[in-house]
C-alpha positions in Angstrom: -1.6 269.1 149.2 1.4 267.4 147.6 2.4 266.4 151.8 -1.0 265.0 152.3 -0.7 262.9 149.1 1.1 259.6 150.4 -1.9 259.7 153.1 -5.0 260.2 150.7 -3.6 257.9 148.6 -3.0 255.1 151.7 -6.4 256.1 152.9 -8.2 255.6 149.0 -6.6 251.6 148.3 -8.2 251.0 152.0 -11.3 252.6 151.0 -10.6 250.2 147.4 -9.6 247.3 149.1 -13.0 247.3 151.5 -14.8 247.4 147.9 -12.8 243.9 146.6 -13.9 240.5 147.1 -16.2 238.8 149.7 -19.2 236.6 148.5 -18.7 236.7 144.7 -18.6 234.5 142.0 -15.6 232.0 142.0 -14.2 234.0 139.0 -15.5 236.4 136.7 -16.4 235.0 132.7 -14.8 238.2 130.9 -17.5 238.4 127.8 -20.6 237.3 129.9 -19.9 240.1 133.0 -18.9 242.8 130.1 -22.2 242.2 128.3 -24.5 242.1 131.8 -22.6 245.8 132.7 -23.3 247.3 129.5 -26.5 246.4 129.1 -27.3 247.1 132.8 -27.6 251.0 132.6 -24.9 251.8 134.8 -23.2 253.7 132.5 -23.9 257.4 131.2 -21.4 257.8 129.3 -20.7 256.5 125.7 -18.1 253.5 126.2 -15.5 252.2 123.8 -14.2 248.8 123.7 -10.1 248.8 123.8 -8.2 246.0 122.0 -7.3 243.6 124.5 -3.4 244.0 124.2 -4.1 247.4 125.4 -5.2 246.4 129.0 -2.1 246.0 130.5 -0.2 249.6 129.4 -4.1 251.3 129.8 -4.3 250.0 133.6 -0.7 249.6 134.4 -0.3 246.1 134.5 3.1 244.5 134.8 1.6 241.1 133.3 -0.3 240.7 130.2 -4.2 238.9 131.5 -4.7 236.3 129.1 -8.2 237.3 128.8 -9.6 241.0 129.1 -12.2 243.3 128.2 -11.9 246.7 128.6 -14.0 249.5 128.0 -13.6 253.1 128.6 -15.2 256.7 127.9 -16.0 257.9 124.9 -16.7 261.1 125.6 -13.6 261.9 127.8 -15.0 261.0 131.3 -13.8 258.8 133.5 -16.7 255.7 133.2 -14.8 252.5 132.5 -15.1 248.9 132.5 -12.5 246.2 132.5 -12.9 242.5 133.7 -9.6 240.9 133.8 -8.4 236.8 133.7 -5.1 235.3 134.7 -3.9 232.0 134.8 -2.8 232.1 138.6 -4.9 233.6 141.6 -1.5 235.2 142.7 -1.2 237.1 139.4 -4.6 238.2 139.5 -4.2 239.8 143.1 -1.2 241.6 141.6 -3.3 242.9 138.8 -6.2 243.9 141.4 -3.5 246.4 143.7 -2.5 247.4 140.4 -5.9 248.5 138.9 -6.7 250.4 142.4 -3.2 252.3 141.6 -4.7 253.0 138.5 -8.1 254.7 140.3 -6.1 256.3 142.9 -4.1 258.1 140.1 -7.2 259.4 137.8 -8.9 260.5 141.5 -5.7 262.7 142.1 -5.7 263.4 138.9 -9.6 264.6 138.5 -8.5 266.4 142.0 -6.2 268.2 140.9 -7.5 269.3 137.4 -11.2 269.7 137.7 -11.2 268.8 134.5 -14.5 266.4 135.2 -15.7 267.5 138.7 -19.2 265.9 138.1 -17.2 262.4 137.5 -15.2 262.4 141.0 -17.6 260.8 142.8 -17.6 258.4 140.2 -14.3 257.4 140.7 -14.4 257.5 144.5 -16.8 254.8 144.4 -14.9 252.6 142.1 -15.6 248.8 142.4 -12.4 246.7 141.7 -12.8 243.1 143.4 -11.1 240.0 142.5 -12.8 236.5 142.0 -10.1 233.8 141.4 -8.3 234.3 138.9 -10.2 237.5 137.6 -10.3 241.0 138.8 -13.0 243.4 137.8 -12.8 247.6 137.6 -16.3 249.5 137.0 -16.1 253.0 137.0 -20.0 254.0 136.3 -22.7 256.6 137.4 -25.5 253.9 139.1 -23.4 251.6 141.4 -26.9 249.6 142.1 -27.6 248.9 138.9 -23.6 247.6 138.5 -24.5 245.5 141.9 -27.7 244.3 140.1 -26.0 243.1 136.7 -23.6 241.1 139.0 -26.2 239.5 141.2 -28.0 238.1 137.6 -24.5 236.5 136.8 -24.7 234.1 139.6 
Protein backbone atom coordinates (compact mmCIF):
# COMPACT_ATOMS: atom_id res chain seq x y z
CA UNK A 1 0.00 0.00 0.00
CA UNK A 2 2.65 2.48 1.27
CA UNK A 3 4.27 2.01 -2.76
CA UNK A 4 0.96 2.79 -4.27
CA UNK A 5 0.61 5.83 -2.01
CA UNK A 6 2.38 8.64 -4.22
CA UNK A 7 -0.05 7.25 -7.12
CA UNK A 8 -3.45 7.28 -5.09
CA UNK A 9 -2.59 10.40 -3.83
CA UNK A 10 -1.58 11.95 -7.60
CA UNK A 11 -4.68 10.19 -8.92
CA UNK A 12 -7.23 11.81 -5.74
CA UNK A 13 -5.97 15.97 -6.33
CA UNK A 14 -6.84 15.04 -10.22
CA UNK A 15 -10.06 13.58 -9.14
CA UNK A 16 -10.13 17.07 -6.61
CA UNK A 17 -8.96 19.34 -9.11
CA UNK A 18 -11.84 18.10 -11.83
CA UNK A 19 -14.32 19.11 -8.70
CA UNK A 20 -12.79 23.04 -8.52
CA UNK A 21 -13.95 25.88 -10.41
CA UNK A 22 -15.85 26.27 -13.70
CA UNK A 23 -19.10 28.37 -13.92
CA UNK A 24 -19.29 29.63 -10.30
CA UNK A 25 -19.80 32.71 -8.59
CA UNK A 26 -16.94 35.39 -9.04
CA UNK A 27 -16.01 34.74 -5.36
CA UNK A 28 -17.62 33.15 -2.54
CA UNK A 29 -19.22 35.71 0.47
CA UNK A 30 -17.84 33.63 3.52
CA UNK A 31 -21.01 34.22 6.05
CA UNK A 32 -23.71 34.14 3.29
CA UNK A 33 -22.35 30.49 1.49
CA UNK A 34 -21.77 29.18 5.32
CA UNK A 35 -25.36 29.95 6.33
CA UNK A 36 -26.99 28.56 2.75
CA UNK A 37 -24.71 25.04 3.54
CA UNK A 38 -25.97 24.64 6.89
CA UNK A 39 -29.17 25.32 6.45
CA UNK A 40 -29.33 23.26 3.15
CA UNK A 41 -29.43 19.68 4.77
CA UNK A 42 -26.35 18.42 3.40
CA UNK A 43 -24.99 17.72 6.50
CA UNK A 44 -25.64 14.62 8.92
CA UNK A 45 -23.52 15.16 11.20
CA UNK A 46 -23.57 17.74 14.14
CA UNK A 47 -21.12 20.66 13.00
CA UNK A 48 -19.07 23.05 15.07
CA UNK A 49 -17.96 26.34 14.15
CA UNK A 50 -13.90 26.78 14.59
CA UNK A 51 -12.50 30.23 15.51
CA UNK A 52 -11.27 31.69 12.50
CA UNK A 53 -7.52 31.89 13.43
CA UNK A 54 -7.76 28.25 13.46
CA UNK A 55 -8.28 27.73 9.67
CA UNK A 56 -4.95 27.93 8.63
CA UNK A 57 -3.12 25.21 11.21
CA UNK A 58 -6.84 23.07 10.93
CA UNK A 59 -6.43 22.92 6.87
CA UNK A 60 -2.77 23.40 6.56
CA UNK A 61 -2.54 26.62 5.23
CA UNK A 62 0.83 28.42 4.87
CA UNK A 63 -1.12 31.92 4.80
CA UNK A 64 -3.56 33.15 7.21
CA UNK A 65 -7.25 33.91 4.79
CA UNK A 66 -8.31 37.17 6.00
CA UNK A 67 -11.71 35.91 6.08
CA UNK A 68 -12.90 32.22 7.00
CA UNK A 69 -15.50 30.14 8.27
CA UNK A 70 -14.89 26.88 9.22
CA UNK A 71 -16.97 24.26 10.45
CA UNK A 72 -16.25 20.70 11.30
CA UNK A 73 -17.78 17.38 12.98
CA UNK A 74 -19.01 17.32 16.06
CA UNK A 75 -19.39 13.98 16.58
CA UNK A 76 -15.91 12.86 15.22
CA UNK A 77 -16.77 12.24 11.54
CA UNK A 78 -15.27 13.62 8.84
CA UNK A 79 -18.31 16.37 7.58
CA UNK A 80 -16.73 19.76 7.31
CA UNK A 81 -17.27 23.09 5.88
CA UNK A 82 -14.82 25.86 5.38
CA UNK A 83 -15.18 28.85 2.85
CA UNK A 84 -12.02 30.70 2.57
CA UNK A 85 -11.09 34.64 1.38
CA UNK A 86 -7.78 36.02 0.41
CA UNK A 87 -6.73 39.25 -0.76
CA UNK A 88 -5.00 37.95 -4.03
CA UNK A 89 -6.43 35.22 -6.56
CA UNK A 90 -2.77 33.71 -6.45
CA UNK A 91 -3.05 33.21 -2.72
CA UNK A 92 -6.29 31.74 -2.91
CA UNK A 93 -5.17 29.01 -5.53
CA UNK A 94 -2.39 28.17 -3.08
CA UNK A 95 -4.84 27.74 -0.30
CA UNK A 96 -7.15 25.55 -2.72
CA UNK A 97 -3.98 22.73 -3.52
CA UNK A 98 -3.50 23.08 0.00
CA UNK A 99 -7.09 22.20 1.27
CA UNK A 100 -7.11 19.17 -1.43
CA UNK A 101 -3.72 18.05 0.58
CA UNK A 102 -5.76 18.32 3.41
CA UNK A 103 -8.68 15.74 1.88
CA UNK A 104 -6.20 13.53 0.45
CA UNK A 105 -4.60 13.13 3.92
CA UNK A 106 -7.98 12.37 6.12
CA UNK A 107 -8.89 9.79 2.82
CA UNK A 108 -5.55 7.98 3.53
CA UNK A 109 -6.08 8.45 6.79
CA UNK A 110 -9.91 7.04 6.97
CA UNK A 111 -8.14 4.23 4.59
CA UNK A 112 -5.95 3.21 6.64
CA UNK A 113 -7.82 3.30 10.05
CA UNK A 114 -11.36 2.36 9.42
CA UNK A 115 -12.01 4.30 11.96
CA UNK A 116 -15.23 5.98 9.96
CA UNK A 117 -15.74 3.58 7.02
CA UNK A 118 -19.36 4.80 6.41
CA UNK A 119 -17.70 8.54 5.94
CA UNK A 120 -15.14 7.47 3.09
CA UNK A 121 -17.22 8.10 0.53
CA UNK A 122 -17.86 11.27 1.98
CA UNK A 123 -14.56 12.40 1.58
CA UNK A 124 -13.93 10.94 -1.85
CA UNK A 125 -16.52 13.22 -3.05
CA UNK A 126 -15.15 16.23 -1.48
CA UNK A 127 -16.02 19.63 -3.27
CA UNK A 128 -13.10 22.13 -2.94
CA UNK A 129 -13.32 24.87 -5.84
CA UNK A 130 -12.03 28.26 -5.95
CA UNK A 131 -13.91 31.46 -7.04
CA UNK A 132 -11.55 34.50 -7.07
CA UNK A 133 -10.23 35.11 -4.33
CA UNK A 134 -12.13 32.39 -2.19
CA UNK A 135 -11.81 28.71 -1.99
CA UNK A 136 -14.57 26.57 -0.69
CA UNK A 137 -14.19 22.75 1.15
CA UNK A 138 -17.62 20.81 1.87
CA UNK A 139 -17.18 17.53 3.20
CA UNK A 140 -21.16 16.43 3.59
CA UNK A 141 -23.45 13.33 3.13
CA UNK A 142 -26.02 14.93 0.23
CA UNK A 143 -23.64 16.49 -2.50
CA UNK A 144 -27.06 17.65 -4.39
CA UNK A 145 -28.40 19.41 -1.75
CA UNK A 146 -24.62 21.13 -1.34
CA UNK A 147 -25.03 21.85 -5.31
CA UNK A 148 -28.57 23.23 -4.58
CA UNK A 149 -27.51 25.70 -1.61
CA UNK A 150 -24.89 27.07 -4.14
CA UNK A 151 -27.11 27.41 -7.17
CA UNK A 152 -29.62 29.83 -4.64
CA UNK A 153 -26.39 31.96 -3.96
CA UNK A 154 -26.24 33.18 -7.43
Amino acid sequence: MKKNLPALLAALMLVLSACSGGGGPAAYDPAATAQALLDSGAFTQALGELSADMAAPYLGLSQEPEEAVVYTSMEGGYEELAILSFAEESAAQTALEEVQTHVAALVETETDTQYKPEDLPKLQSARTERAGNTVLLVVAAYYDKVQEALDGLS
